[in-house]
N, CA, C and O atoms as a Tinker XYZ file with bonds, in Angstrom:
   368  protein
     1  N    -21.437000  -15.423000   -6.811000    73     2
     2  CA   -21.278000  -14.415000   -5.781000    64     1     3
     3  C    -19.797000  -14.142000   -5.507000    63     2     4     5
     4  O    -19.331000  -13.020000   -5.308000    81     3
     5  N    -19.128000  -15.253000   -5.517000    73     3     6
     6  CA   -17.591000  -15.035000   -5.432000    64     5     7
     7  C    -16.653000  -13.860000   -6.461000    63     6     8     9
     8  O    -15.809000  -12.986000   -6.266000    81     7
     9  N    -17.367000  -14.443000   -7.606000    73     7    10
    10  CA   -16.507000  -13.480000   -8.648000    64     9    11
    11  C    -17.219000  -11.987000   -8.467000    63    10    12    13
    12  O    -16.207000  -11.323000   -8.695000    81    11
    13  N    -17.903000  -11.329000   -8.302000    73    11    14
    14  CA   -18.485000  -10.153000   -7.865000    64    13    15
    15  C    -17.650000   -9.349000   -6.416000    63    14    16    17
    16  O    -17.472000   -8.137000   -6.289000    81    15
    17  N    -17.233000  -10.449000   -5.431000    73    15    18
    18  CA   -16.739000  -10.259000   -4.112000    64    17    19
    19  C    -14.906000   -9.961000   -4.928000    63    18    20    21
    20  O    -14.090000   -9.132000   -4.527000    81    19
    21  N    -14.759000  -10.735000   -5.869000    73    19    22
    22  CA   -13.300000  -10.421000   -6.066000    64    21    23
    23  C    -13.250000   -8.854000   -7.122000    63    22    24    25
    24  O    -12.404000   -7.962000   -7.057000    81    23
    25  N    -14.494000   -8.940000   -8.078000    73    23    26
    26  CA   -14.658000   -7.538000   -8.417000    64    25    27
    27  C    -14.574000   -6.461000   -8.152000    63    26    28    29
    28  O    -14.242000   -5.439000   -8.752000    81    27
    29  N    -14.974000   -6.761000   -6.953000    73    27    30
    30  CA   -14.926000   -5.588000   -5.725000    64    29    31
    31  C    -13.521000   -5.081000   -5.424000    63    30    32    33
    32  O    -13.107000   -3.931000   -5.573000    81    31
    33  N    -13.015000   -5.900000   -5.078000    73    31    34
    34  CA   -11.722000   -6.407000   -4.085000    64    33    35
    35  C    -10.873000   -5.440000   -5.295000    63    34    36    37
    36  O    -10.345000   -4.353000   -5.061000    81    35
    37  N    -10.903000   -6.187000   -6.707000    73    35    38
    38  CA   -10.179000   -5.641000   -7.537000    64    37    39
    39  C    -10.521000   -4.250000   -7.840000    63    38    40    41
    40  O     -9.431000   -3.680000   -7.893000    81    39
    41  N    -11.266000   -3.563000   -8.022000    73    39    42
    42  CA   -11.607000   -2.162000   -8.644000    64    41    43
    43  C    -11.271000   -1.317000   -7.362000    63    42    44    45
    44  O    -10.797000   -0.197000   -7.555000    81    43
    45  N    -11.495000   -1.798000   -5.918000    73    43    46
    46  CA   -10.572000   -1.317000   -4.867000    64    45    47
    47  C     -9.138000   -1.029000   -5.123000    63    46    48    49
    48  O     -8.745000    0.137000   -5.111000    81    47
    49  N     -8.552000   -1.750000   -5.291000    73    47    50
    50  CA    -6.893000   -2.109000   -5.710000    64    49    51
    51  C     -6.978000   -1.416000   -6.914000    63    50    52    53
    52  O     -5.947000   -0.775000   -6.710000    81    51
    53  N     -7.241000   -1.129000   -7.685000    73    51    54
    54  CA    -7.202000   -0.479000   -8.982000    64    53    55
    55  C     -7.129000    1.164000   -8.595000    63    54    56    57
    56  O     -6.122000    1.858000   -8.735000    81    55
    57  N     -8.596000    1.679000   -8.010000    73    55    58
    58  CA    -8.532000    3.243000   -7.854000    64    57    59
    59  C     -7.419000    3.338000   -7.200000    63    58    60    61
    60  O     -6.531000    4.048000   -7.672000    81    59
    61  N     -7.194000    2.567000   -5.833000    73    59    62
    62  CA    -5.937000    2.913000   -4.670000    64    61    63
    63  C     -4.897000    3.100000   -5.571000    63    62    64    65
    64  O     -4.233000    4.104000   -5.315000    81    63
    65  N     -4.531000    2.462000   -6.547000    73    63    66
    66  CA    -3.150000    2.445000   -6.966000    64    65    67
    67  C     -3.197000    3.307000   -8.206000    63    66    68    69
    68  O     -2.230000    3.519000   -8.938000    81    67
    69  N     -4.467000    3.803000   -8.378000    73    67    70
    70  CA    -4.406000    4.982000   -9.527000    64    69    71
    71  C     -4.394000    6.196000   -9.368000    63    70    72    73
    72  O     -4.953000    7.045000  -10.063000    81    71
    73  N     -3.467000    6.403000   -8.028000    73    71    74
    74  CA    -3.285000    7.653000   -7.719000    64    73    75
    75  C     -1.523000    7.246000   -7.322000    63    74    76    77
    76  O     -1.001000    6.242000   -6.836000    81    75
    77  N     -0.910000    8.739000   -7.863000    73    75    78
    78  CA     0.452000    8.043000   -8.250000    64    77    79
    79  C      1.089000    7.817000   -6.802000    63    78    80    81
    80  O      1.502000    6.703000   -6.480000    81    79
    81  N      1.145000    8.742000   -6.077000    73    79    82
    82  CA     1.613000    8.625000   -4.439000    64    81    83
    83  C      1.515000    7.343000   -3.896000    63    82    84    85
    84  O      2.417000    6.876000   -3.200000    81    83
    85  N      0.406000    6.689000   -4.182000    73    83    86
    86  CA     0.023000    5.127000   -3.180000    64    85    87
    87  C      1.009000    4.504000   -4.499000    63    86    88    89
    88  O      2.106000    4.090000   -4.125000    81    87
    89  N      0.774000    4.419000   -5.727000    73    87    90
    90  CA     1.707000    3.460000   -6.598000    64    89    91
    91  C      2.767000    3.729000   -6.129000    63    90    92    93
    92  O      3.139000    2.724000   -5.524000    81    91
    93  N      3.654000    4.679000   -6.026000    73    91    94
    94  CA     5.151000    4.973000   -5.518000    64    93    95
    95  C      5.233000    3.882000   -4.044000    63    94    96    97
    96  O      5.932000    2.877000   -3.916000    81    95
    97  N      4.416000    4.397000   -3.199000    73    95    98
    98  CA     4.400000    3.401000   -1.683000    64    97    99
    99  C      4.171000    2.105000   -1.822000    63    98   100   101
   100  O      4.327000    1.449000   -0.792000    81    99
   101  N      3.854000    1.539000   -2.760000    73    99   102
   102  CA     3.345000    0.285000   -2.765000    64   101   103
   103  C      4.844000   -0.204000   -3.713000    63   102   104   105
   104  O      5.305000   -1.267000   -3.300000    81   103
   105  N      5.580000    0.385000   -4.818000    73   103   106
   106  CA     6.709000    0.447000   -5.705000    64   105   107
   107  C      8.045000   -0.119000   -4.531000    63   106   108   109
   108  O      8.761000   -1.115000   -4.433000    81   107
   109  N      7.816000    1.391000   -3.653000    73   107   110
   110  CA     9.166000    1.568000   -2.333000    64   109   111
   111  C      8.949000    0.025000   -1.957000    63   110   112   113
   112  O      9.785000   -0.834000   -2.237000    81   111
   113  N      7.733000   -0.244000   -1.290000    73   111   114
   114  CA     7.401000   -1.310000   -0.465000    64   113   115
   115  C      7.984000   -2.627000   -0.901000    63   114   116   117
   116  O      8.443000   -3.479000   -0.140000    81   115
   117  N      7.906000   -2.702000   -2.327000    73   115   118
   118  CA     8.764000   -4.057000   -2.863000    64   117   119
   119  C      9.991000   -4.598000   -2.658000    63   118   120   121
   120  O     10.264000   -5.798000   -2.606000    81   119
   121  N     11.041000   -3.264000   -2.495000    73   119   122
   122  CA    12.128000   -3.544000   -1.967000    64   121   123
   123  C     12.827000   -3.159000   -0.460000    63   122   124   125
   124  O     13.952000   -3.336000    0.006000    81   123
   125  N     11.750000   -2.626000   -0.013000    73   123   126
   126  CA    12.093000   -2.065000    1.607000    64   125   127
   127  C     10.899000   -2.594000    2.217000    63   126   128   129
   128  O     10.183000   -1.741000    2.743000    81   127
   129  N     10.471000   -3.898000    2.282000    73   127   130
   130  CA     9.576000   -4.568000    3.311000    64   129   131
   131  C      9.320000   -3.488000    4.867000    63   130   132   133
   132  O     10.124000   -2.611000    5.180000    81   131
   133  N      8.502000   -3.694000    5.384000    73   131   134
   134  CA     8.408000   -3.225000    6.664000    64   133   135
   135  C      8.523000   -2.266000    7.290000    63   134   136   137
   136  O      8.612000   -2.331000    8.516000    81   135
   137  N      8.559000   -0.954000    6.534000    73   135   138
   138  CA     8.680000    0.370000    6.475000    64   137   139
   139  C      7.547000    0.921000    7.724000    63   138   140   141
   140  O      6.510000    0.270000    7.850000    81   139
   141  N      7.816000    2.298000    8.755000    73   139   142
   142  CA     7.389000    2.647000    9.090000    64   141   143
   143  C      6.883000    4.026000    8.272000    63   142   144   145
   144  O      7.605000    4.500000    7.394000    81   143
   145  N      5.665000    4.604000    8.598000    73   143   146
   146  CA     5.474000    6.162000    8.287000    64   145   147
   147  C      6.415000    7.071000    7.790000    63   146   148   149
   148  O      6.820000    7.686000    6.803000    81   147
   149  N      6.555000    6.835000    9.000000    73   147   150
   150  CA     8.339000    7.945000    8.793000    64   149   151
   151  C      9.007000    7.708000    8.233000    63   150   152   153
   152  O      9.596000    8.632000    7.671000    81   151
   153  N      9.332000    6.638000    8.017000    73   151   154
   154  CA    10.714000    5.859000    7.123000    64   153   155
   155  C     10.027000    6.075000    5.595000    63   154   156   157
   156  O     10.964000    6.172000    4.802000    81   155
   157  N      8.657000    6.193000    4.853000    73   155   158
   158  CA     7.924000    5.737000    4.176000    64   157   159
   159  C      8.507000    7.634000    3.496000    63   158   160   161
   160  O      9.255000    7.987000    2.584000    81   159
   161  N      7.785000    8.295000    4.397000    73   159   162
   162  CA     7.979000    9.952000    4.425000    64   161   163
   163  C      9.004000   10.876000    3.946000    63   162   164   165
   164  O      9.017000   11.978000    3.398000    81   163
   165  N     10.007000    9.872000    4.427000    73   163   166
   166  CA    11.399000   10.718000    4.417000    64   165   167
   167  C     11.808000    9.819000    3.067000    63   166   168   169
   168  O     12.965000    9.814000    2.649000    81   167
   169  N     10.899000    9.175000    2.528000    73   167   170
   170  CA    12.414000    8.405000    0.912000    64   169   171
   171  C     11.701000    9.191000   -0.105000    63   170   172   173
   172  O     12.178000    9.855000   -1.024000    81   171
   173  N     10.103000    8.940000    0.322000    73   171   174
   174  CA     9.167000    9.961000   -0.849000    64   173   175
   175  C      9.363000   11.470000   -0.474000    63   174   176   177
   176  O      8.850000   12.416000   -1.072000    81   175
   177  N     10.063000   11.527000    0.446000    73   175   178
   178  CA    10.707000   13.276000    0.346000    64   177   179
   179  C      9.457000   14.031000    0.885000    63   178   180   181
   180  O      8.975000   13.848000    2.002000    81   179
   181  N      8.889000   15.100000   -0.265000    73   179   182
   182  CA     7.612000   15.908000   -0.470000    64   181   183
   183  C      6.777000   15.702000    0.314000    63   182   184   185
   184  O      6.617000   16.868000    0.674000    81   183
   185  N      5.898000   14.992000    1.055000    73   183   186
   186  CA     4.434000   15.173000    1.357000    64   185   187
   187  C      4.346000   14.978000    2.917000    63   186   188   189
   188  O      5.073000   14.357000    3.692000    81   187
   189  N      3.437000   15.569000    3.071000    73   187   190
   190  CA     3.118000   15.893000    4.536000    64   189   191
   191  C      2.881000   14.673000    4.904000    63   190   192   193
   192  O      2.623000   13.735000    4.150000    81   191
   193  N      3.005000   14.635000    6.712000    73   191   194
   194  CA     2.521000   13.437000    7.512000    64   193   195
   195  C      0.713000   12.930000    7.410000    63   194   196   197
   196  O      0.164000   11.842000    7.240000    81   195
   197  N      0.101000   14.637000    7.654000    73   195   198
   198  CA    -1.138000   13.681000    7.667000    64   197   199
   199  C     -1.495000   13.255000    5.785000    63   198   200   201
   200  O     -2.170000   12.245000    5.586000    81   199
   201  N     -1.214000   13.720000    5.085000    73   199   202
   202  CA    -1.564000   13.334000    3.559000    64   201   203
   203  C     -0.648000   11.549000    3.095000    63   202   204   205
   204  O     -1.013000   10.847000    2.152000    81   203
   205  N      0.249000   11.281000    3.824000    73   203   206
   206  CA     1.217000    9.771000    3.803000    64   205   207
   207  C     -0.172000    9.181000    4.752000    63   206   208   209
   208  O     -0.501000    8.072000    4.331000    81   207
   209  N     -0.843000    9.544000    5.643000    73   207   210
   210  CA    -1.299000    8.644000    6.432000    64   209   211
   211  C     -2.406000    8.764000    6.091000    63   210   212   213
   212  O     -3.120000    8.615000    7.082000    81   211
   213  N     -3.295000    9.061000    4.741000    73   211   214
   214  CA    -4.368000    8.841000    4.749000    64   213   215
   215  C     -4.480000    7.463000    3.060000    63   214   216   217
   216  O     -5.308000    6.602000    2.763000    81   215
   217  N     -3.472000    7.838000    2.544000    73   215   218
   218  CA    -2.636000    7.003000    1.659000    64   217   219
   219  C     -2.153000    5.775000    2.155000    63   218   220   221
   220  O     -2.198000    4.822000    1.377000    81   219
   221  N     -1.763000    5.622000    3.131000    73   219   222
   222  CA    -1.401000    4.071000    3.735000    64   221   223
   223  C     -2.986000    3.631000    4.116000    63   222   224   225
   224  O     -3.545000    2.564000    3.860000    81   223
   225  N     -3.574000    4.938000    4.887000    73   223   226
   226  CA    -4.811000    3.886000    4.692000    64   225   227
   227  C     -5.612000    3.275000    3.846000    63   226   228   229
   228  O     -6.191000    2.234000    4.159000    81   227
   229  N     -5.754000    3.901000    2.563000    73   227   230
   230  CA    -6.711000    3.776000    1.649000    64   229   231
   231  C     -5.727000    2.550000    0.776000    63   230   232   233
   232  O     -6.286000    1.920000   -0.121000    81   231
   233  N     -4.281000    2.272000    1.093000    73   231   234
   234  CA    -3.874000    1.190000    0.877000    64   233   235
   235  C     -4.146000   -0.091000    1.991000    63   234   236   237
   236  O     -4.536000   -1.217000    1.683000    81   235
   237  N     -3.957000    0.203000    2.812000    73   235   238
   238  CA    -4.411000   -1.002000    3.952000    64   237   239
   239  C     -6.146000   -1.360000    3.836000    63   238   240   241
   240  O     -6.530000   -2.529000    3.791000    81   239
   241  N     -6.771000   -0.600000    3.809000    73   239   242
   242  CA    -7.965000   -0.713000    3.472000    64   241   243
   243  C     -8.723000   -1.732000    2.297000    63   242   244   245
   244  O     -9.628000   -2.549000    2.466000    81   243
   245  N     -7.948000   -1.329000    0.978000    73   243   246
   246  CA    -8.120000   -2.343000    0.187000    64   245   247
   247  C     -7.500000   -3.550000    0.406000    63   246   248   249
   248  O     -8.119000   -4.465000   -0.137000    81   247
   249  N     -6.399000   -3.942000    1.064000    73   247   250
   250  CA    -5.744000   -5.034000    1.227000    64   249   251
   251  C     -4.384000   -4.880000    1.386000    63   250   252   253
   252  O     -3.676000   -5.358000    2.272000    81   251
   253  N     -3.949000   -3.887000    0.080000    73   251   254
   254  CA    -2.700000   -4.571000   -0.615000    64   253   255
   255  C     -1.565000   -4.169000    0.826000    63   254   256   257
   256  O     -0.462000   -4.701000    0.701000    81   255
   257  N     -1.702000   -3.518000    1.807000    73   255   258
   258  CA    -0.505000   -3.458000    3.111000    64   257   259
   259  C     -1.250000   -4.249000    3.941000    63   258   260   261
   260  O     -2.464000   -4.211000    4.144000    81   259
   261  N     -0.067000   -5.272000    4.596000    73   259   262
   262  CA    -0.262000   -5.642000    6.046000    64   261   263
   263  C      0.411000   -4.566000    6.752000    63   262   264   265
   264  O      1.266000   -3.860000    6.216000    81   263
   265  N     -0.039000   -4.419000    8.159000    73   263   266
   266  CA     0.775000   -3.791000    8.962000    64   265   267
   267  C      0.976000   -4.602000   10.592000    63   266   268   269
   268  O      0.833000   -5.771000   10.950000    81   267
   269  N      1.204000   -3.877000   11.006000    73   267   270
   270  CA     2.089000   -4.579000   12.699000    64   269   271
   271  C      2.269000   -3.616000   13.362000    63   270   272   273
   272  O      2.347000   -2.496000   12.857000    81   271
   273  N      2.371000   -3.829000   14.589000    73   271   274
   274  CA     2.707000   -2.414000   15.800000    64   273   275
   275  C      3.536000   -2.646000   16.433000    63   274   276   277
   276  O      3.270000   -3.587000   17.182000    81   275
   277  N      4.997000   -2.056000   16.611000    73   275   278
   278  CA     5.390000   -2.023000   17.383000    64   277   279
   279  C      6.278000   -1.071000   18.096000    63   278   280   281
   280  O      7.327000   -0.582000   17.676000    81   279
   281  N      5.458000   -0.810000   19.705000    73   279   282
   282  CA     6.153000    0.008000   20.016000    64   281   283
   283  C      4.921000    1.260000   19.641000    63   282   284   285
   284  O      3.702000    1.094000   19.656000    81   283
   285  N      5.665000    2.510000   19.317000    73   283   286
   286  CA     4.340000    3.408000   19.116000    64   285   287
   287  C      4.305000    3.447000   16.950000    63   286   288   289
   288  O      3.736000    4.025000   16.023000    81   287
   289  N      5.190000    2.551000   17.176000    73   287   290
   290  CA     5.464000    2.690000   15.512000    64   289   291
   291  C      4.262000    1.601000   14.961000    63   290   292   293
   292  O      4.000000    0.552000   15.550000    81   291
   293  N      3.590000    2.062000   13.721000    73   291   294
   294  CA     3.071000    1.114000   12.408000    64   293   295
   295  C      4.088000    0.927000   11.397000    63   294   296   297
   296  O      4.785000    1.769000   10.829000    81   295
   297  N      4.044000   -0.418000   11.268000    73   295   298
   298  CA     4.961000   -0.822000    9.971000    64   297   299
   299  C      4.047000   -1.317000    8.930000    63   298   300   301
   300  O      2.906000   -1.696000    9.196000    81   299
   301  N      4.438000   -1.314000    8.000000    73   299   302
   302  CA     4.000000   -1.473000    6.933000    64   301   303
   303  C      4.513000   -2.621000    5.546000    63   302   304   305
   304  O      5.517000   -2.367000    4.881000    81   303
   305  N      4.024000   -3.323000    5.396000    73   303   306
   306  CA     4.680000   -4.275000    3.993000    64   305   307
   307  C      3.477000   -4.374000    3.436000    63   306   308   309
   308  O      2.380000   -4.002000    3.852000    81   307
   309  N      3.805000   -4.941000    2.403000    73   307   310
   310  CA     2.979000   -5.392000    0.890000    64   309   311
   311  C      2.352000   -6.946000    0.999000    63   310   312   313
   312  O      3.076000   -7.904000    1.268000    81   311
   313  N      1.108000   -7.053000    0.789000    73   311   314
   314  CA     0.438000   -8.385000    0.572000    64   313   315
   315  C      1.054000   -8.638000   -0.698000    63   314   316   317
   316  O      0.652000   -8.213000   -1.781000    81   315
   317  N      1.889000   -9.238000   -0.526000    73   315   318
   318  CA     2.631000   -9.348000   -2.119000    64   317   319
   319  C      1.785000  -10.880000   -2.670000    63   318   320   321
   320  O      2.254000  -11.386000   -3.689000    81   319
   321  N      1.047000  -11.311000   -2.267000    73   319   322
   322  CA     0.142000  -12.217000   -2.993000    64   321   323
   323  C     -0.802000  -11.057000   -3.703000    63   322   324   325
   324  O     -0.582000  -10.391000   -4.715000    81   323
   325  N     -1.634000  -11.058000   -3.039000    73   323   326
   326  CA    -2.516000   -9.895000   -3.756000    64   325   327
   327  C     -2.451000   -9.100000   -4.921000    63   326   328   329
   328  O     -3.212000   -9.131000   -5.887000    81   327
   329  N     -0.973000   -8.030000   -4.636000    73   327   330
   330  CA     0.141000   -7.906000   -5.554000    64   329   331
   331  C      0.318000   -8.918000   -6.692000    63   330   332   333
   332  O     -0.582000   -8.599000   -7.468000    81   331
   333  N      0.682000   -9.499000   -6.993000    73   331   334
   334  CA     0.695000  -10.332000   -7.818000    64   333   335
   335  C     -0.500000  -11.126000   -8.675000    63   334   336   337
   336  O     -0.211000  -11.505000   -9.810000    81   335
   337  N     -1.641000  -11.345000   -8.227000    73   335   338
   338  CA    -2.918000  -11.576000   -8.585000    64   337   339
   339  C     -3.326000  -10.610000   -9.251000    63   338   340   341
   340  O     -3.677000  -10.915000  -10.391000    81   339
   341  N     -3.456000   -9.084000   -8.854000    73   339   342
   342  CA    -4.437000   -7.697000   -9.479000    64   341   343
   343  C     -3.101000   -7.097000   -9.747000    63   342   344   345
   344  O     -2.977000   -6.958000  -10.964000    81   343
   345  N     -2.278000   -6.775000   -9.236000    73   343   346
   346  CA    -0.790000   -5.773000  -10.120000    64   345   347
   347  C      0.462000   -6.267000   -9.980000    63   346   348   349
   348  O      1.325000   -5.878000   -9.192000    81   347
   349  N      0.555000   -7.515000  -11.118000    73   347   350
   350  CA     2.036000   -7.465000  -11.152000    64   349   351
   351  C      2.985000   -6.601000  -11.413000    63   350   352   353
   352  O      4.114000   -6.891000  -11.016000    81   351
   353  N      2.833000   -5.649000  -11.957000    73   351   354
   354  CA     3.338000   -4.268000  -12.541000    64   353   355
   355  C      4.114000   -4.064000  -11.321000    63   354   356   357
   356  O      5.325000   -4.242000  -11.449000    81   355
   357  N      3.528000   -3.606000   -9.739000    73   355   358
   358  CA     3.892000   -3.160000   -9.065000    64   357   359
   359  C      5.827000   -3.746000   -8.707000    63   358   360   361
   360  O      6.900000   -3.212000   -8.428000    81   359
   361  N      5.036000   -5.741000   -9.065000    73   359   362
   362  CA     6.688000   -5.825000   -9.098000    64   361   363
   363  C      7.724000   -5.524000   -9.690000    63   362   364   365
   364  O      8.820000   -5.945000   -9.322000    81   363
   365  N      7.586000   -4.875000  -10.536000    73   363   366
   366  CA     8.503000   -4.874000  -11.513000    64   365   367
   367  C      9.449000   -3.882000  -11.151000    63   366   368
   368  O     10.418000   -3.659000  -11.877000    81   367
């Protein structure tokens, strides 16, 4: 039952990051830990607020972001375990 539960887990992490926008955010995230929205928005330039925030979710969702609140701000970093288990790539 376990390996089925990580199947899951993984083919989650797989679609999320097979769309290039979340790979780029999850890329940024390696070397700029703790990024807010905005901060996230303005390095990837191009894309609207609500289209970044449906992308952090469908990354938080599968796992690979922790986030934190503070203030009226969400921050954002990388489960960089996770990361490393299903996409080392990302570190690179």
């Amino acid at each position: 039952m376990e390996d089925n539960s990580k199947l899951q887990q993984a083919m989650k992490i797989y679609k999320a990051l097979g769309e290039p926008t979340r790979l780029k955010i999850t890329r940024l995230l390696v070397n700029e830990p703790d990024l807010c929205c905005s901060d996230i928005g303005i390095r990837l330039e191009s894309i609207a607020g609500s289209t970044l925030s449906h992308h952090l979710k469908q990354l938080t969702d599968c796992g690979l972001l922790n986030t934190y609140k503070e203030g009226t701000y969400i921050y954002y970093s990388l489960d960089r375990e996770l990361i490393r288990m299903y996409a080392p790539f990302v570190m690179t």
